[in-house]
N, C-alpha and C positions, 0 to 999 in steps of 0.2 A: 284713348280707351280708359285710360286710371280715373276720368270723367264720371265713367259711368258706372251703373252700378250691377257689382261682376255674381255671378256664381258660378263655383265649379262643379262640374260631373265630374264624380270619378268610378268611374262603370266599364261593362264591355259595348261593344260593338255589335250591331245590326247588321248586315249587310241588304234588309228587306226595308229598313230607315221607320220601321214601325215601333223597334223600343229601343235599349239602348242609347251609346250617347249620340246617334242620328239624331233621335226622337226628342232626347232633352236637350238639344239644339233648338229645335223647330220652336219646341215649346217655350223654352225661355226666351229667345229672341219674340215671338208671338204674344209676349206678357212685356216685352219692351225692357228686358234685362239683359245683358251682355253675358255670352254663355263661354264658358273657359274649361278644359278638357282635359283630362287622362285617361289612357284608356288602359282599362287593366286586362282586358282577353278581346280573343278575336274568333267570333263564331262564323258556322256557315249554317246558315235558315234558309228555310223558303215557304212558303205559303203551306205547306205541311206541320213547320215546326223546326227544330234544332238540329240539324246533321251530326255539326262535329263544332269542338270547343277548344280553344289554346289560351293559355294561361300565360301571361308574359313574364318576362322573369322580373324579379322583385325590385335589382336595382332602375330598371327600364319604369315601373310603375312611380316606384318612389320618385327619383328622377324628376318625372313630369310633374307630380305635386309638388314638390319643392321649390322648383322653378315657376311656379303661379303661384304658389300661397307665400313667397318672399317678396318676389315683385309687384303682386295686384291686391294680396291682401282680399280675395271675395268675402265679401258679405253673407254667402249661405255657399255651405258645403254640403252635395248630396252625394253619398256612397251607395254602390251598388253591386255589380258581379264582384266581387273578391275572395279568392277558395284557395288563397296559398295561407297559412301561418303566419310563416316569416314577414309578408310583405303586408299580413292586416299586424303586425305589431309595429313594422318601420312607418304604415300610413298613419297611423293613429299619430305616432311623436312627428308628424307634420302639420297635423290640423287638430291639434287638441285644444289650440288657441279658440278656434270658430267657435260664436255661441250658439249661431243657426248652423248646428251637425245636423241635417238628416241622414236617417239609415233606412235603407229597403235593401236587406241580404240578401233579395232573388234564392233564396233556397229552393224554390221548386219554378220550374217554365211554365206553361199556358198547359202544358199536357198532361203538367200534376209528375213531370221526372224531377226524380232530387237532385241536384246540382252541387252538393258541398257533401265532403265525409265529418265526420264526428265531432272528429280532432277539429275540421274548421267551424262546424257551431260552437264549440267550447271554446276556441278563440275571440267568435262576435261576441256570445257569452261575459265572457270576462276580460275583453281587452275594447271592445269598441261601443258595444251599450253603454256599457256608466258613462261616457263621455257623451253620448246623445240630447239633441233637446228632444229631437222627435224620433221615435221609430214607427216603420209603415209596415204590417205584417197582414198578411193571410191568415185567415184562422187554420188553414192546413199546416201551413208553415209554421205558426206558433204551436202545435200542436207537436211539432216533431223538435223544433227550442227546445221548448218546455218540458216534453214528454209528456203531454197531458190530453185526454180531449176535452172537444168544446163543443155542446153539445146544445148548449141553451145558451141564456141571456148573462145569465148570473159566472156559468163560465167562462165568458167574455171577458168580465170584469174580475174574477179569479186570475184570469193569464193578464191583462192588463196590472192590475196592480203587482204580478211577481214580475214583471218587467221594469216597472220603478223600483221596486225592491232593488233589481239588479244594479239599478242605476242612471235607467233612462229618466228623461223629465216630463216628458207625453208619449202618450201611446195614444196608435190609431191600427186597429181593429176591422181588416173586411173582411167581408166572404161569409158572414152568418150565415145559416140556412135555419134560421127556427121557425122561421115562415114559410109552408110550400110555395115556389114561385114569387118569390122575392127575398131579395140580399139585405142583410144588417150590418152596417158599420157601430164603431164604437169609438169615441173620444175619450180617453182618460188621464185626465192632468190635473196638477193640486188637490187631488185628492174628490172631485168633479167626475159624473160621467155623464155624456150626452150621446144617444143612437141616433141614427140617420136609418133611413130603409128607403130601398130602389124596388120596383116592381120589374126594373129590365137585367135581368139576371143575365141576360147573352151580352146587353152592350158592356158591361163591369165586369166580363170574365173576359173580353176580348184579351187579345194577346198584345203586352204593352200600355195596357190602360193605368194598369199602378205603378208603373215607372212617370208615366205622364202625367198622372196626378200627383206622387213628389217631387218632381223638378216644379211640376207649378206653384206648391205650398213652398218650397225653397225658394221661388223668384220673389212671392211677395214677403214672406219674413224678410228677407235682402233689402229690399223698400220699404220696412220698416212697420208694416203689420201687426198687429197683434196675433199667436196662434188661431184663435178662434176666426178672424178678419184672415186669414192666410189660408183656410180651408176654406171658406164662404166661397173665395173669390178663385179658389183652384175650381173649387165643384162647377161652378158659372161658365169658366171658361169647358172642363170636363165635358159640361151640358152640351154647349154648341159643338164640341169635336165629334163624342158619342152619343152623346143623347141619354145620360145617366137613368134617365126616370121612363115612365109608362112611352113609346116612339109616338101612337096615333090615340085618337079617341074613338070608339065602336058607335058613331051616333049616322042615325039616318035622315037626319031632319037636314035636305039639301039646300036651306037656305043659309044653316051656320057655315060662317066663313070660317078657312086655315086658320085665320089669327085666334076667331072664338075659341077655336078648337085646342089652339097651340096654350090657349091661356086654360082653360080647363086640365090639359094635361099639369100642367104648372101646378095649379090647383090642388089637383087629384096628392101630385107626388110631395107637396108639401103637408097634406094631410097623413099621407103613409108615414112619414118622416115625427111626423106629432106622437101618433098610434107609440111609436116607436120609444118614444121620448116619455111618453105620460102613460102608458095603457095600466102600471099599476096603479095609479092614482082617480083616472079619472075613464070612467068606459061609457058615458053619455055623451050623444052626438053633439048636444048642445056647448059642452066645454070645447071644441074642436072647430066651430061654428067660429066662438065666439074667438080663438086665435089666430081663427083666420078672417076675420072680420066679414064674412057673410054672414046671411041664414041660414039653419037647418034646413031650408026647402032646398035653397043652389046646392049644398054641398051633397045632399042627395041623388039632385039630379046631376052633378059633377061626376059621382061616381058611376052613378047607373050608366051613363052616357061613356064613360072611360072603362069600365070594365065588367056592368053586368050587376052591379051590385048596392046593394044600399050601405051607405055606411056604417050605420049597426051592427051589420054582417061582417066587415070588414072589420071593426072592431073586435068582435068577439072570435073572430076567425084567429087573431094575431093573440089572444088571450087563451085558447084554448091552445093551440101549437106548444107556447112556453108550459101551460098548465103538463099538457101529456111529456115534454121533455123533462120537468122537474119528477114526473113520476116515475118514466121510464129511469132517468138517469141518477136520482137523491136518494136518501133515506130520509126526507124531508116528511114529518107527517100531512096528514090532511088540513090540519087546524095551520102549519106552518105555513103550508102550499098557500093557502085560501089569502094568509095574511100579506103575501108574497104579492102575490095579486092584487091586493087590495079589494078585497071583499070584505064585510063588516063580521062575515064570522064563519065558523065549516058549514052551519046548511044553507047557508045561500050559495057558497060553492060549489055543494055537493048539487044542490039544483040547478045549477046553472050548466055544468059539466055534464049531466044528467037529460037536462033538454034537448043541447049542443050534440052530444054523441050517444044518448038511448040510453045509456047503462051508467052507474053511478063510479066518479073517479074508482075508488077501491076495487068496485071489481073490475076495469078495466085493468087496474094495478097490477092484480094476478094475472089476468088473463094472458 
């Protein structure tokens, strides 16, 4: 076994084998890593959700990490349920050594219940972030960290950068909602940020999907990934489990095959994921075309055919959401907003907001 190459969970238990350290079993063994365990609580779930929760006592948790991170030395450490104090300060002086630390607090379940008191955020706070490379958080959950909300895009990267502040060395950001009907990710490390956007908001909220996607960015950092190569190739595998992006394409033309179909979906989500990445630099379908090495004509009828829409529309849909979030939630002027966006100046903004929604930002501002 010292062969291969190890990572530990150290999380609670499933008894449904959907999250928890079932789940980061499955997954890591499934990515060809060798999966090594402590389990720090023991729940009872069922296809509803959480019944009841136990917490193990602290020498029982330490215990088990000790005895794997002397002997096997793993390559990536992922942490997860832990709500006692005491036993997140003894975990920490176990694996402080690991340079691939993930954290996923699990502060809140699939039902949006909180899971940790105060005293235990103030713990991950100042005893097990600084020692992080990555931390993996919900915008919910960073919101109740933090004390802050997050509201938009630029919030995003407000709670991401006070999490390096704290200590960590990447953050990773789900659960935006600044788009109706589609989820925003966030990357933020060295000072870099990169968004991601899904259009399948039900497969990415399932129960267990962000445990499953840390253990899998934990197996490939372990094998020797770069961050950025370790989230690529988690979402890859994520894709085939849930199906991260748009599930079918809405087309009627019965000669297109599955496969056409399965690669337009492809297509579609790697274009939302651009939108995401660029919308303030660039809101011509042409630059988006050209990244994804089609025509403006394919990537048209990619979307029309996946969800009804031209890409234009699509574009400016994702422009206008941030636009009315910075209004409702800044004291950002108009002239700010506009440049925010990347607009060339406030009345093409004001025109464009104007077309978009009937009435001009400002008074929508009051209204």
């Amino acid at each position: 076994m010292k062969q291969n190459t190890t990572i530990l969970s150290i999380t609670g238990s499933d008894n449904t084998g959907v999250s928890g350290i079932q789940a980061d079993i499955k997954t890591i063994q499934a990515m060809q890593g060798y999966a090594l365990t402590a389990v720090t609580a023991v729940t009872i779930q069922n296809a509803g959700g959480m019944l009841n929760i136990m917490d193990l006592p602290k020498d029982m948790v330490v215990g088990q990490v000790k005895a794997i991170v002397e002997e096997f030395h793993p390559k990536a450490i992922k942490i997860g349920l832990l709500r006692d104090v005491r036993t997140i300060k003894a975990v920490r002086n176990e694996v402080i050594g690991c340079k691939n630390l993930i954290l996923v607090p699990g502060i809140l379940n699939s039902q949006g219940q909180q899971l940790m008191k105060a005293e235990t955020l103030e713990a991950w706070k100042k005893i097990l972030i600084p020692e992080a490379f990555l931390i993996q958080l919900r915008c919910s959950e960073a919101e109740l960290l933090l004390n802050m909300q997050i509201c938009s895009d630029n919030d995003m990267i407000h709670a991401a950068k006070r999490l390096v502040e704290i200590g960590a060395k990447a953050v990773l950001l789900r659960g935006g909602h600044q788009v109706e009907n589609r989820l925003t990710a966030l990357l933020y490390y060295d000072g870099k940020k990169e968004f991601f956007s899904s259009e399948n908001t039900e497969g990415w909220q399932k129960h267990g999907v962000g445990g499953t996607l840390s253990a899998a960015i934990a197996t490939r950092l372990a094998f020797g990934d770069t961050l950025k190569e370790a989230i690529s190739k988690a979402h890859d595998y994520m894709h085939a489990q849930v199906v991260f992006g748009v599930k079918t394409v809405k087309a009627n033309r019965k000669e297109i095959t599955e496969r056409s179909l399965q690669r337009k979906a492809d297509i579609y989500n790697e274009f939302t994921t651009l939108v995401a990445q660029h919308y303030r630099e660039a809101h011509d379908v042409a630059f988006y075309a050209d990244k994804l090495a089609i025509t403006t004509r394919y990537l048209s009828r990619v979307t029309t055919d996946v969800v009804g829409y031209p890409p234009k529309q699509l574009i400016f849909n994702y422009i206008m959401q941030e636009a009315c979030s910075l209004l409702k939630t800044s004291r950002l002027s108009l002239g700010e907003i506009s440049a925010h966006l990347g607009f060339s100046n406030e009345s093409r903004f004001v025109a464009f907001f104007k077309n978009q929604h009937g009435v001009s930002p400002g008074v929508w501002r009051k209204g």
